[in-house]
C-alpha positions in Angstrom: 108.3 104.8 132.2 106.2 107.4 133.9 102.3 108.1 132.2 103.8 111.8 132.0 106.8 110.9 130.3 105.3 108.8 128.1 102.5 111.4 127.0 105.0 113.6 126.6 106.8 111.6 124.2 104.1 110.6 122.3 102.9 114.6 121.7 106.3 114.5 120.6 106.0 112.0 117.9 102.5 113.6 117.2 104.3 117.4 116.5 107.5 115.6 114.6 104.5 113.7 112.7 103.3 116.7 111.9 105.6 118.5 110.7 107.1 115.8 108.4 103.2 115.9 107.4 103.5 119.6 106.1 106.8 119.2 104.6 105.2 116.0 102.2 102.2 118.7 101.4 104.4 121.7 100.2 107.0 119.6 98.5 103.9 117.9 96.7 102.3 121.4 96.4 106.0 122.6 94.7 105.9 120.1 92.5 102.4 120.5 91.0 103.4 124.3 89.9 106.4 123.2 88.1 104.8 121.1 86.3 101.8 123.3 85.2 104.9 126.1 84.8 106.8 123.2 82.6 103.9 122.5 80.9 102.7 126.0 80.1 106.0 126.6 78.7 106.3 123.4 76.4 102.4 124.2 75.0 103.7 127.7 74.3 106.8 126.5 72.5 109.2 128.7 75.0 110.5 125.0 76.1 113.4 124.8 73.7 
């Protein structure tokens, strides 16, 4: 395999890396609102 082909590939894996990176953050980031929203709702008794 060529050096170009093979930097190529690993920028690849570094952008997919990425990305997969972000996803994690706002799923994490999505599930720490519903839970303060969850919670918010159960301490003001509107949970029922």
């Amino acid at each position: 395999m060529s050096p170009g082909r093979k930097t190529g590939k690993l920028r690849n894996c570094s952008k997919n890396l990425s990305a997969a990176q972000m996803k994690q953050e706002q799923r994490e980031s999505h599930m720490r609102r519903s839970i303060v929203v969850i919670c918010t709702l159960v301490l003001l008794g509107l949970g029922r």
